[in-house]
C-alpha positions as CSV (number, residue, x, y, z in Angstrom):
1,X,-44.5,89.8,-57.3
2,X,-44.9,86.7,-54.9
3,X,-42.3,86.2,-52.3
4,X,-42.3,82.3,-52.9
5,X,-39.2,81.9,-49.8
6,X,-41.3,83.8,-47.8
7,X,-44.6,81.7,-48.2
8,X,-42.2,78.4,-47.9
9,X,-40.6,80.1,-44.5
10,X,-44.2,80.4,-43.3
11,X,-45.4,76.8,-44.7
12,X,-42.9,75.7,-43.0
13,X,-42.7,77.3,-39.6
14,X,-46.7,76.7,-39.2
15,X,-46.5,73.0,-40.0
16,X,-43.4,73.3,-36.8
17,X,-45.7,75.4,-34.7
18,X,-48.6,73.5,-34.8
19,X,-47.2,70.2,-34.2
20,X,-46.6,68.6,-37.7
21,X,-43.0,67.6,-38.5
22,X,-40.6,69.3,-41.7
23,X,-41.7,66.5,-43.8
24,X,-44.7,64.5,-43.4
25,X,-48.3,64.1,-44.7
26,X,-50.9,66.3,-43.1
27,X,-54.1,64.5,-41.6
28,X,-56.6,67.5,-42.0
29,X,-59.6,66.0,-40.2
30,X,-57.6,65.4,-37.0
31,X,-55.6,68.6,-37.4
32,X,-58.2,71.4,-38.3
33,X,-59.9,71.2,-34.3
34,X,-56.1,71.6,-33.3
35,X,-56.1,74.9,-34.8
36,X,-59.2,75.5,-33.2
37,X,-60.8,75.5,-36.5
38,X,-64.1,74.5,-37.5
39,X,-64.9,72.7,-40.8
40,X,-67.9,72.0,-43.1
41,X,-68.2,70.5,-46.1
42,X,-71.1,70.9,-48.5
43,X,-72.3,70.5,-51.8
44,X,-71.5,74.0,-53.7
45,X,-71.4,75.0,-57.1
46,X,-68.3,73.5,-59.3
47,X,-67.2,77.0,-59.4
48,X,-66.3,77.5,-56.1
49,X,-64.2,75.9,-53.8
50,X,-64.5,77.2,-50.5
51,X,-64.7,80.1,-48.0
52,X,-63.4,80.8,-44.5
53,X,-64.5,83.6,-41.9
54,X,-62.5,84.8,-39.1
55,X,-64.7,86.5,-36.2
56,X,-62.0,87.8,-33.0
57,X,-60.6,84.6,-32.0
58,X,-63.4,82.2,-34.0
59,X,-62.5,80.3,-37.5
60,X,-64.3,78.8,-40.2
61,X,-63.9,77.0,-43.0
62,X,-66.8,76.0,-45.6
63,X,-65.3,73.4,-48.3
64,X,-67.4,72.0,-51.5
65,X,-68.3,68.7,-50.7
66,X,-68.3,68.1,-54.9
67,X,-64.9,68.5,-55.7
68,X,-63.1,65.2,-55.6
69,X,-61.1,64.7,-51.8
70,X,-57.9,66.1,-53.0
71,X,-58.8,69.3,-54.0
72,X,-61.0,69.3,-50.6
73,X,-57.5,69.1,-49.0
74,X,-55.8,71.9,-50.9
75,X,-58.9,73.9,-50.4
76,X,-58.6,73.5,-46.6
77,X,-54.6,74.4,-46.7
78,X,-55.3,77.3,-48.8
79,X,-58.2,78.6,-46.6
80,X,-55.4,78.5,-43.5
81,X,-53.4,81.3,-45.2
82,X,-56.1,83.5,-45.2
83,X,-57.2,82.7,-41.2
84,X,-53.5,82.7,-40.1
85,X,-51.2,84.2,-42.3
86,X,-53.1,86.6,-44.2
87,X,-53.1,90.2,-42.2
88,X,-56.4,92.0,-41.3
89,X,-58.3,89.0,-42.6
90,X,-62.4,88.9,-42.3
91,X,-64.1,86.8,-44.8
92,X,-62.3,85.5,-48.5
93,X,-64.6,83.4,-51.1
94,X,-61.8,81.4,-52.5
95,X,-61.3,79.5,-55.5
96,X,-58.6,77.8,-54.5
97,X,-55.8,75.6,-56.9
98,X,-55.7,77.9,-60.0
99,X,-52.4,79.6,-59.1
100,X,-54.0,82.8,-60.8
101,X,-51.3,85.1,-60.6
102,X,-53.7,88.3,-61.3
103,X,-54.9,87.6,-57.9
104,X,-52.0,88.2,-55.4
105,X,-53.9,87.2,-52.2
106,X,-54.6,84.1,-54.2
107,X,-52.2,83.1,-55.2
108,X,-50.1,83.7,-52.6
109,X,-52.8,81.3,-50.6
110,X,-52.5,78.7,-53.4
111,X,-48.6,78.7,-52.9
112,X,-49.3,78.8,-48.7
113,X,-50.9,75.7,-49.4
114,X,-48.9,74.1,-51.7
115,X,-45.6,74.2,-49.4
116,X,-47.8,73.1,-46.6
117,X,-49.1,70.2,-48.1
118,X,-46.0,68.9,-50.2
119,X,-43.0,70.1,-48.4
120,X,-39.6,69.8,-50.0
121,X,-37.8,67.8,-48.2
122,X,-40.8,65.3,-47.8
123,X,-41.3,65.3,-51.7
124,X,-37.4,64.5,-52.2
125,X,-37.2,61.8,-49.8
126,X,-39.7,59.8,-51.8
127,X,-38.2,59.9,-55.0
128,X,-35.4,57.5,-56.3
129,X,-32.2,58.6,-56.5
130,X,-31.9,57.7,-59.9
131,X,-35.4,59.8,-60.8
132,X,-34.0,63.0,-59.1
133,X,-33.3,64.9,-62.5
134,X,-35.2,66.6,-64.9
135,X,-38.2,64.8,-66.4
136,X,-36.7,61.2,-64.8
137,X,-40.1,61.4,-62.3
138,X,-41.7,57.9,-63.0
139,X,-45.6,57.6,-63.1
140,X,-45.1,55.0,-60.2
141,X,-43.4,57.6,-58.0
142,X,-45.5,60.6,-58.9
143,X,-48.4,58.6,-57.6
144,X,-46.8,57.1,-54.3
145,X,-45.9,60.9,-53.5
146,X,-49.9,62.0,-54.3
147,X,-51.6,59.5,-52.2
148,X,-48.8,59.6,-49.0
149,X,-49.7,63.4,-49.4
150,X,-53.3,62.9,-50.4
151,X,-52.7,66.1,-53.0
152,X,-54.4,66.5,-56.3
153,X,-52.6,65.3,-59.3
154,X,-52.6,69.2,-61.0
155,X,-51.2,70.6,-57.4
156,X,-48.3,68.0,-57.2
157,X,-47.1,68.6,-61.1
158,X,-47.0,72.8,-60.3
159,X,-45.1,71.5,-57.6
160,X,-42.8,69.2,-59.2
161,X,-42.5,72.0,-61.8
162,X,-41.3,74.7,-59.5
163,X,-38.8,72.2,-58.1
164,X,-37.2,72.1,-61.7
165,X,-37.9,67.7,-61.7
166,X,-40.6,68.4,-64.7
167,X,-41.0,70.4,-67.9
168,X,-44.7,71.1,-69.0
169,X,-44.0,68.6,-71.8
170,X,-44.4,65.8,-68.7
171,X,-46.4,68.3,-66.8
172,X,-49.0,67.6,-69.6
173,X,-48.5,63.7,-69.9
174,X,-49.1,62.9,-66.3
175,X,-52.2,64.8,-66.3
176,X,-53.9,62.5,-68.6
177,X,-56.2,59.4,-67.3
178,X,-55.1,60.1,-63.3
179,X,-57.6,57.8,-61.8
180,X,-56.8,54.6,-64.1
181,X,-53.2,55.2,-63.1
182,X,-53.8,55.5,-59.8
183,X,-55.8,52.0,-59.9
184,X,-54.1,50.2,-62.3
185,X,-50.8,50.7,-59.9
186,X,-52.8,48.7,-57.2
187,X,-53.8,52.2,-54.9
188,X,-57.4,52.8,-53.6
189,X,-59.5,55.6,-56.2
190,X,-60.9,57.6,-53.0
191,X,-58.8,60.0,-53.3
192,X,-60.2,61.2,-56.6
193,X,-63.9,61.2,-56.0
194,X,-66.3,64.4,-54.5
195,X,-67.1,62.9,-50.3
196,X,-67.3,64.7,-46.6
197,X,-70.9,66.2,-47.7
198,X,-72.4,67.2,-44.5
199,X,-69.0,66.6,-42.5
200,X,-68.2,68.7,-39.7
201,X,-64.9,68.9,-37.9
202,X,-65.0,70.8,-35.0
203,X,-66.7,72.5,-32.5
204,X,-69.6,73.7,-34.6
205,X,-72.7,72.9,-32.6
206,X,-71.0,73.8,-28.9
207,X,-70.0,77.1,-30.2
208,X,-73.6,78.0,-32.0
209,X,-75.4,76.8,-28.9
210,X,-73.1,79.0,-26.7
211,X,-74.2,82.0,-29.2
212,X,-77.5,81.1,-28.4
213,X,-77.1,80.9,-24.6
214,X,-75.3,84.5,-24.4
215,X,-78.0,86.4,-26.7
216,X,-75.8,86.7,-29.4
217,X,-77.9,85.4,-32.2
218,X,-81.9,84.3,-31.7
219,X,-83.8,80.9,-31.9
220,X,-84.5,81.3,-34.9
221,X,-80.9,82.0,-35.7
222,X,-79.0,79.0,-33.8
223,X,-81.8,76.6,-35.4
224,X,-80.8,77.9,-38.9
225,X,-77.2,77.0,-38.2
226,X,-77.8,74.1,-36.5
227,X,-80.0,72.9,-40.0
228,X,-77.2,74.1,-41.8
229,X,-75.1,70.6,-40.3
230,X,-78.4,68.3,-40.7
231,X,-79.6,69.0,-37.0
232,X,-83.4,69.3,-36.6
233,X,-83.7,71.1,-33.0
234,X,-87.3,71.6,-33.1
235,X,-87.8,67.8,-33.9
236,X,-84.8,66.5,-31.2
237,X,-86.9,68.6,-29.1
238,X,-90.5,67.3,-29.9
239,X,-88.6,63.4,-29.6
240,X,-87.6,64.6,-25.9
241,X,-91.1,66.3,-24.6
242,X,-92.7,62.4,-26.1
243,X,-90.8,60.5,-24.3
Protein backbone atom coordinates (compact mmCIF):
# COMPACT_ATOMS: atom_id res chain seq x y z
CA UNK A 1 0.00 0.00 0.00
CA UNK A 2 1.18 3.67 -1.00
CA UNK A 3 2.24 5.94 1.70
CA UNK A 4 0.36 8.93 0.04
CA UNK A 5 1.75 11.47 3.39
CA UNK A 6 4.88 10.24 2.72
CA UNK A 7 5.10 11.01 -1.11
CA UNK A 8 3.35 14.65 -0.17
CA UNK A 9 6.19 15.06 2.78
CA UNK A 10 8.75 14.41 -0.05
CA UNK A 11 6.71 16.64 -2.85
CA UNK A 12 6.91 18.93 -0.67
CA UNK A 13 10.30 19.10 0.98
CA UNK A 14 11.89 18.84 -2.70
CA UNK A 15 9.93 21.69 -4.19
CA UNK A 16 11.64 23.66 -0.54
CA UNK A 17 15.00 22.27 -1.20
CA UNK A 18 15.38 23.12 -4.61
CA UNK A 19 14.18 26.49 -4.42
CA UNK A 20 10.41 26.50 -5.45
CA UNK A 21 8.02 27.86 -2.78
CA UNK A 22 4.98 25.56 -0.76
CA UNK A 23 2.56 26.75 -3.30
CA UNK A 24 3.41 27.91 -6.66
CA UNK A 25 3.51 26.75 -10.33
CA UNK A 26 6.63 25.01 -11.38
CA UNK A 27 8.57 26.35 -14.62
CA UNK A 28 10.22 23.01 -15.77
CA UNK A 29 12.36 24.38 -18.57
CA UNK A 30 14.17 26.80 -16.22
CA UNK A 31 14.15 24.36 -13.35
CA UNK A 32 15.30 20.94 -14.79
CA UNK A 33 19.29 22.45 -15.46
CA UNK A 34 18.88 23.49 -11.59
CA UNK A 35 18.72 20.03 -10.68
CA UNK A 36 21.47 19.51 -12.87
CA UNK A 37 19.19 17.54 -15.07
CA UNK A 38 19.27 17.18 -18.68
CA UNK A 39 16.12 16.97 -20.88
CA UNK A 40 15.07 15.80 -24.31
CA UNK A 41 12.03 15.70 -25.93
CA UNK A 42 11.25 13.56 -28.96
CA UNK A 43 8.69 12.07 -30.97
CA UNK A 44 7.94 8.49 -29.31
CA UNK A 45 5.35 6.04 -29.71
CA UNK A 46 1.81 7.14 -27.98
CA UNK A 47 2.48 4.35 -25.72
CA UNK A 48 5.11 5.68 -23.95
CA UNK A 49 5.76 8.54 -22.14
CA UNK A 50 9.19 8.84 -21.11
CA UNK A 51 12.38 7.44 -19.56
CA UNK A 52 15.10 8.73 -17.33
CA UNK A 53 18.77 7.21 -16.57
CA UNK A 54 20.83 7.95 -13.65
CA UNK A 55 24.73 7.25 -14.23
CA UNK A 56 26.87 8.27 -10.57
CA UNK A 57 26.13 11.83 -10.29
CA UNK A 58 24.62 12.24 -14.19
CA UNK A 59 20.63 12.54 -14.94
CA UNK A 60 18.48 12.18 -17.82
CA UNK A 61 15.26 12.58 -18.84
CA UNK A 62 13.81 11.53 -22.41
CA UNK A 63 10.06 12.94 -22.77
CA UNK A 64 7.56 12.19 -25.92
CA UNK A 65 7.48 15.12 -27.77
CA UNK A 66 3.73 13.73 -29.05
CA UNK A 67 1.84 13.92 -26.03
CA UNK A 68 0.19 17.26 -25.73
CA UNK A 69 2.50 19.90 -23.25
CA UNK A 70 0.77 18.92 -20.06
CA UNK A 71 1.29 15.53 -19.88
CA UNK A 72 5.06 16.51 -21.05
CA UNK A 73 5.05 18.30 -17.62
CA UNK A 74 3.68 15.41 -15.53
CA UNK A 75 6.01 13.14 -17.35
CA UNK A 76 9.00 15.28 -16.29
CA UNK A 77 7.70 15.47 -12.42
CA UNK A 78 7.13 11.82 -12.50
CA UNK A 79 10.53 11.03 -14.02
CA UNK A 80 12.11 13.20 -10.79
CA UNK A 81 10.91 10.57 -8.32
CA UNK A 82 12.70 8.00 -9.92
CA UNK A 83 16.31 10.15 -10.23
CA UNK A 84 15.79 11.60 -6.72
CA UNK A 85 13.51 9.88 -4.61
CA UNK A 86 13.43 6.45 -5.84
CA UNK A 87 16.38 4.32 -3.88
CA UNK A 88 19.00 2.40 -5.93
CA UNK A 89 17.58 3.82 -9.13
CA UNK A 90 19.37 3.06 -12.69
CA UNK A 91 17.17 3.33 -15.71
CA UNK A 92 12.86 3.22 -15.50
CA UNK A 93 10.77 3.26 -18.97
CA UNK A 94 7.82 5.05 -17.51
CA UNK A 95 4.40 5.41 -18.60
CA UNK A 96 3.70 8.02 -16.55
CA UNK A 97 -0.24 9.51 -15.46
CA UNK A 98 -2.11 6.19 -15.22
CA UNK A 99 -2.06 5.95 -11.49
CA UNK A 100 -1.83 2.05 -12.11
CA UNK A 101 -1.85 0.90 -8.76
CA UNK A 102 -0.48 -2.78 -9.79
CA UNK A 103 2.64 -0.92 -10.33
CA UNK A 104 3.94 0.38 -6.88
CA UNK A 105 7.11 2.18 -8.20
CA UNK A 106 4.57 3.78 -10.56
CA UNK A 107 2.41 4.74 -8.98
CA UNK A 108 4.11 6.01 -6.27
CA UNK A 109 5.97 8.27 -9.10
CA UNK A 110 2.64 9.30 -10.47
CA UNK A 111 1.55 10.45 -6.95
CA UNK A 112 5.49 12.14 -6.44
CA UNK A 113 4.39 14.08 -9.33
CA UNK A 114 1.09 14.92 -8.69
CA UNK A 115 1.87 16.71 -5.15
CA UNK A 116 4.83 18.31 -6.87
CA UNK A 117 3.01 19.76 -9.50
CA UNK A 118 -0.43 20.75 -7.75
CA UNK A 119 0.40 21.29 -4.15
CA UNK A 120 -2.39 21.65 -1.68
CA UNK A 121 -2.27 24.65 -0.41
CA UNK A 122 -1.55 26.18 -3.94
CA UNK A 123 -4.72 24.34 -5.35
CA UNK A 124 -6.93 25.76 -2.25
CA UNK A 125 -5.82 29.25 -2.58
CA UNK A 126 -7.32 29.35 -6.04
CA UNK A 127 -10.63 28.29 -5.44
CA UNK A 128 -13.62 30.44 -4.13
CA UNK A 129 -14.58 30.19 -0.89
CA UNK A 130 -17.98 29.53 -1.88
CA UNK A 131 -16.73 26.44 -4.37
CA UNK A 132 -14.64 24.81 -1.51
CA UNK A 133 -17.27 21.85 -0.98
CA UNK A 134 -17.94 18.86 -2.59
CA UNK A 135 -18.71 18.90 -6.29
CA UNK A 136 -19.13 23.13 -5.96
CA UNK A 137 -15.66 23.26 -8.30
CA UNK A 138 -16.90 25.55 -11.24
CA UNK A 139 -15.51 24.79 -14.82
CA UNK A 140 -14.10 28.48 -14.70
CA UNK A 141 -12.02 27.57 -11.67
CA UNK A 142 -10.92 24.07 -12.56
CA UNK A 143 -9.40 25.63 -15.60
CA UNK A 144 -7.66 28.84 -13.98
CA UNK A 145 -6.09 26.16 -11.51
CA UNK A 146 -4.81 23.89 -14.83
CA UNK A 147 -3.27 26.52 -16.88
CA UNK A 148 -1.55 28.55 -13.50
CA UNK A 149 -0.24 24.86 -12.99
CA UNK A 150 0.16 24.01 -16.60
CA UNK A 151 -1.26 20.26 -15.43
CA UNK A 152 -3.32 18.04 -17.61
CA UNK A 153 -6.96 18.07 -17.24
CA UNK A 154 -7.08 13.99 -16.12
CA UNK A 155 -4.07 14.73 -13.49
CA UNK A 156 -5.90 17.79 -11.84
CA UNK A 157 -9.49 15.83 -11.45
CA UNK A 158 -7.38 12.62 -9.60
CA UNK A 159 -6.31 15.44 -7.74
CA UNK A 160 -9.33 17.27 -6.92
CA UNK A 161 -10.70 13.78 -6.28
CA UNK A 162 -8.29 12.78 -3.63
CA UNK A 163 -8.87 16.16 -2.00
CA UNK A 164 -12.63 15.05 -1.49
CA UNK A 165 -13.83 18.65 -3.74
CA UNK A 166 -15.15 16.01 -6.65
CA UNK A 167 -17.07 12.80 -6.98
CA UNK A 168 -16.41 10.73 -10.27
CA UNK A 169 -19.84 11.82 -11.32
CA UNK A 170 -18.03 15.52 -12.04
CA UNK A 171 -14.80 13.76 -12.34
CA UNK A 172 -16.43 12.40 -15.56
CA UNK A 173 -18.22 15.69 -16.72
CA UNK A 174 -15.19 17.86 -16.72
CA UNK A 175 -13.33 15.48 -18.73
CA UNK A 176 -15.43 15.95 -21.72
CA UNK A 177 -14.48 18.69 -24.58
CA UNK A 178 -11.24 20.15 -22.39
CA UNK A 179 -9.75 22.13 -25.16
CA UNK A 180 -13.13 24.12 -26.28
CA UNK A 181 -13.45 24.90 -22.52
CA UNK A 182 -10.30 26.05 -22.17
CA UNK A 183 -10.76 28.45 -25.35
CA UNK A 184 -14.13 29.32 -25.06
CA UNK A 185 -13.11 30.76 -21.40
CA UNK A 186 -10.73 33.19 -23.30
CA UNK A 187 -7.17 30.99 -22.27
CA UNK A 188 -4.56 30.21 -24.92
CA UNK A 189 -4.99 26.14 -26.30
CA UNK A 190 -1.04 25.47 -26.08
CA UNK A 191 -1.28 23.77 -23.28
CA UNK A 192 -3.23 20.96 -24.91
CA UNK A 193 -1.25 20.24 -28.05
CA UNK A 194 2.02 17.62 -28.55
CA UNK A 195 5.44 20.55 -28.86
CA UNK A 196 9.34 20.70 -27.50
CA UNK A 197 10.20 18.00 -30.40
CA UNK A 198 13.89 18.17 -30.59
CA UNK A 199 14.18 20.40 -27.28
CA UNK A 200 16.99 20.09 -25.01
CA UNK A 201 17.28 21.57 -21.67
CA UNK A 202 20.50 21.20 -20.22
CA UNK A 203 23.91 20.46 -20.56
CA UNK A 204 23.56 17.78 -23.15
CA UNK A 205 26.20 18.61 -25.70
CA UNK A 206 29.03 19.88 -23.00
CA UNK A 207 28.68 16.69 -21.12
CA UNK A 208 28.74 14.23 -24.41
CA UNK A 209 31.77 16.23 -25.78
CA UNK A 210 33.54 15.92 -22.37
CA UNK A 211 32.79 11.85 -22.77
CA UNK A 212 34.40 12.18 -25.85
CA UNK A 213 37.48 14.23 -24.68
CA UNK A 214 38.19 11.70 -21.58
CA UNK A 215 37.86 8.35 -23.82
CA UNK A 216 34.83 7.39 -22.35
CA UNK A 217 32.75 6.70 -25.48
CA UNK A 218 34.35 6.93 -29.28
CA UNK A 219 33.74 9.31 -32.35
CA UNK A 220 31.52 7.35 -33.52
CA UNK A 221 29.77 7.27 -30.30
CA UNK A 222 29.64 11.19 -29.25
CA UNK A 223 28.50 11.87 -33.09
CA UNK A 224 25.59 9.46 -32.52
CA UNK A 225 24.53 11.39 -29.48
CA UNK A 226 25.16 14.54 -30.77
CA UNK A 227 22.63 13.36 -34.06
CA UNK A 228 20.35 12.30 -31.48
CA UNK A 229 19.69 16.50 -30.61
CA UNK A 230 19.83 17.48 -34.51
CA UNK A 231 23.72 18.17 -34.44
CA UNK A 232 25.57 17.16 -37.59
CA UNK A 233 29.46 17.17 -36.28
CA UNK A 234 30.92 15.79 -39.34
CA UNK A 235 29.07 18.57 -41.53
CA UNK A 236 29.78 21.66 -38.66
CA UNK A 237 33.14 20.23 -39.22
CA UNK A 238 33.40 20.20 -43.09
CA UNK A 239 31.58 24.08 -42.89
CA UNK A 240 34.82 24.95 -40.59
CA UNK A 241 37.86 23.24 -42.79
CA UNK A 242 35.87 25.50 -46.03
CA UNK A 243 36.05 28.39 -44.64
Amino acid sequence: MINDYHLQIEASQFRLTHGIGASEPIRLKSWLPKLGVVALFKPLSDNFSGMAVKQGDQKFIIVNSEHRLSKQHFTVAHELYHLFIQKDFIAEVSHAGRFDKKDKTEYAADWFAAYLLMPEDGILSLIPKEELSKNKISLSTLIKIEQYFACSRTALLIRLERLGLIDYRKYEAYTKNVIASAVMLGYDDTLYKKGNANLVIGDYGSRAKNLFDKGVISESHFISLMNDIGVDIPRITNDNEQE
